[in-house]
RODO-2510 file (C-alpha; in nm, 4 decimals, decimal comma):
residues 118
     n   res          X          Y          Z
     1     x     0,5847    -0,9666     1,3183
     2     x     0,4130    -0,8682     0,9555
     3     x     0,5905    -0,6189     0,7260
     4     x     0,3645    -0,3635     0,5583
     5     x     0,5245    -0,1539     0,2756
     6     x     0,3302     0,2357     0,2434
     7     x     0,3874     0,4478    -0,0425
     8     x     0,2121     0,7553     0,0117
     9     x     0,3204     1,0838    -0,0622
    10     x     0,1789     1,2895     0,1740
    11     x     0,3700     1,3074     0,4553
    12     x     0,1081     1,3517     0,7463
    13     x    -0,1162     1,0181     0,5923
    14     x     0,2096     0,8290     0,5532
    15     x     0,3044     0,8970     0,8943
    16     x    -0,0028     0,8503     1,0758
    17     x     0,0077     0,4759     0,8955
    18     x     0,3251     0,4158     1,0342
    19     x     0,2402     0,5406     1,4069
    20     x    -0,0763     0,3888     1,4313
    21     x     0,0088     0,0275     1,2052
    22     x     0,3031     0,0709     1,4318
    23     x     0,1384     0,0481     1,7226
    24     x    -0,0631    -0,2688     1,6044
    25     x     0,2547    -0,4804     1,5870
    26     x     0,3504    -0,4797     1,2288
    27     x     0,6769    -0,3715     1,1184
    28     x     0,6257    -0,0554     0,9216
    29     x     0,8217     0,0688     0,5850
    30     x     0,7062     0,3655     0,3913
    31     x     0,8077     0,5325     0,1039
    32     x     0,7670     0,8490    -0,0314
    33     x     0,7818     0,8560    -0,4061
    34     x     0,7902     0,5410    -0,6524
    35     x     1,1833     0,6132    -0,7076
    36     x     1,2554     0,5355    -0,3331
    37     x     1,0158     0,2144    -0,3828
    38     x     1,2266     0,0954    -0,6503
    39     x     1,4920     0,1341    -0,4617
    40     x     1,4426    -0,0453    -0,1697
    41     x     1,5891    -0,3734     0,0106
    42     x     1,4224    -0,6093    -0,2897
    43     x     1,5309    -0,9210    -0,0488
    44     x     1,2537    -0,8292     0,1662
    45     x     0,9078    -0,9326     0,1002
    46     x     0,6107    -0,7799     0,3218
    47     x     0,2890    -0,9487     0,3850
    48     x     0,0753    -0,6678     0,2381
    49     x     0,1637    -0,2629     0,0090
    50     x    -0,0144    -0,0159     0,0896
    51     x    -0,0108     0,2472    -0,2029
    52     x    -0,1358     0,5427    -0,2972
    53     x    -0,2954     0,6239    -0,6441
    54     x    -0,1172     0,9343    -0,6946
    55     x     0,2754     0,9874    -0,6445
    56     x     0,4485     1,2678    -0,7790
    57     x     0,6398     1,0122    -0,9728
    58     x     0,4308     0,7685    -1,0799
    59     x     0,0744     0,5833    -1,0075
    60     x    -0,0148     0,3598    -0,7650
    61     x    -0,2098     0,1601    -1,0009
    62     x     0,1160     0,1101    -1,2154
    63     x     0,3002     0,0055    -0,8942
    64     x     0,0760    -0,2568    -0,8133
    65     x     0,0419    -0,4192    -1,1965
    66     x     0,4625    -0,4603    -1,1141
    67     x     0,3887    -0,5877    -0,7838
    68     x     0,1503    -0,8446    -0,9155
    69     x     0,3893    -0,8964    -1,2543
    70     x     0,6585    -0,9722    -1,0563
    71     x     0,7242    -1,3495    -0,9100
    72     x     0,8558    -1,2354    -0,5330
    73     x     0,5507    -1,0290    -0,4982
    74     x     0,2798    -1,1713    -0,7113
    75     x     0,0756    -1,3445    -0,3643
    76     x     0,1479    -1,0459    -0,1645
    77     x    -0,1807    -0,8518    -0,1141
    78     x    -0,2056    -0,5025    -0,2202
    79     x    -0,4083    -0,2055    -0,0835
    80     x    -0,4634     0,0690    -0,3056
    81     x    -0,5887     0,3928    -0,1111
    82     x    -0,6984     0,7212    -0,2960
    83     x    -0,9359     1,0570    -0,2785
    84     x    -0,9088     1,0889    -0,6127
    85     x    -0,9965     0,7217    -0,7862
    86     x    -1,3052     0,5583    -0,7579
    87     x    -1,2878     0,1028    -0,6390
    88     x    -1,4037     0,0270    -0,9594
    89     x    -1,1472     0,2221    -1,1946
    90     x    -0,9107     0,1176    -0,9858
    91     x    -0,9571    -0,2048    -0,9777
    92     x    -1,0376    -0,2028    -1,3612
    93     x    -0,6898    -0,0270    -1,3983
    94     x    -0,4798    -0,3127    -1,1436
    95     x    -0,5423    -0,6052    -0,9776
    96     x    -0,5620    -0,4498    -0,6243
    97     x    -0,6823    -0,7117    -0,3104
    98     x    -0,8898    -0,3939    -0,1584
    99     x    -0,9716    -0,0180    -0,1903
   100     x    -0,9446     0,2363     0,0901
   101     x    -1,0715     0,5576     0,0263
   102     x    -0,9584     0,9050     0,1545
   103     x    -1,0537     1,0563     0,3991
   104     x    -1,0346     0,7202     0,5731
   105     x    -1,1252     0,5354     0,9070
   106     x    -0,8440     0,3606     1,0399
   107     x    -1,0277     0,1017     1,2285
   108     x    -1,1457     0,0161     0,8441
   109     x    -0,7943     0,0319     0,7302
   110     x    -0,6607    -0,1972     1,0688
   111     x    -0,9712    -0,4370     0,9751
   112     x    -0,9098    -0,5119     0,5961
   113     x    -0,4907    -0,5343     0,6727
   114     x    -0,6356    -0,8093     0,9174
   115     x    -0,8313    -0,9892     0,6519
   116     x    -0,5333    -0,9706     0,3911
   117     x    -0,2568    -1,1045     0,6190
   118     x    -0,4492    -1,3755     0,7843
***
């Protein structure tokens, strides 16, 4: 079973990621806020984040620059999803595998996680 890591702040979103990615077979962490991302299990590795730009926290974009900075998690595919950023900007700003954004279709979501983990 793949491990997918959200951090999304909004609680409906985050949710409905974890029901429906859920449902799909993968096994399903999320995270409210960068401080509960930090402090996670940092023995397990998942096979793709999912992150939001904005956490009341932090930025997503500043999240995945440690993700990719970092050795464990350097290969491990990140998904950046926003209402706020525009794909280029973000990927100007980190070195995201793929932009999702808001209001999104899951089937889109379900199709790119498929691409990134295969």
């Amino acid at each position: 079973m793949k491990t997918i890591f959200i951090v999304e702040d909004e609680t409906g979103i985050r949710d409905a990621l974890q029901l429906l990615l859920s449902f799909e077979n993968y096994d399903v962490r999320s995270f409210a806020t960068v401080e509960a991302f930090n402090n996670r299990d940092q023995s397990v590795v998942p096979d793709v984040f999912i992150l939001d730009v904005r956490l009341p926290d932090g930025s997503g974009t500043d999240l995945c620059n440690q993700i990719k900075e970092n050795e464990a998690t350097s290969n491990v595919p990140v998904m950046i999803i926003s209402a706020h950023a525009k794909a280029e900007n973000v990927i100007n700003s980190c070195n995201a595998d793929e932009f999702i954004s808001k209001p999104f279709d899951i089937d889109d979501v379900l199709g790119k996680i498929e691409k990134l983990t295969a």
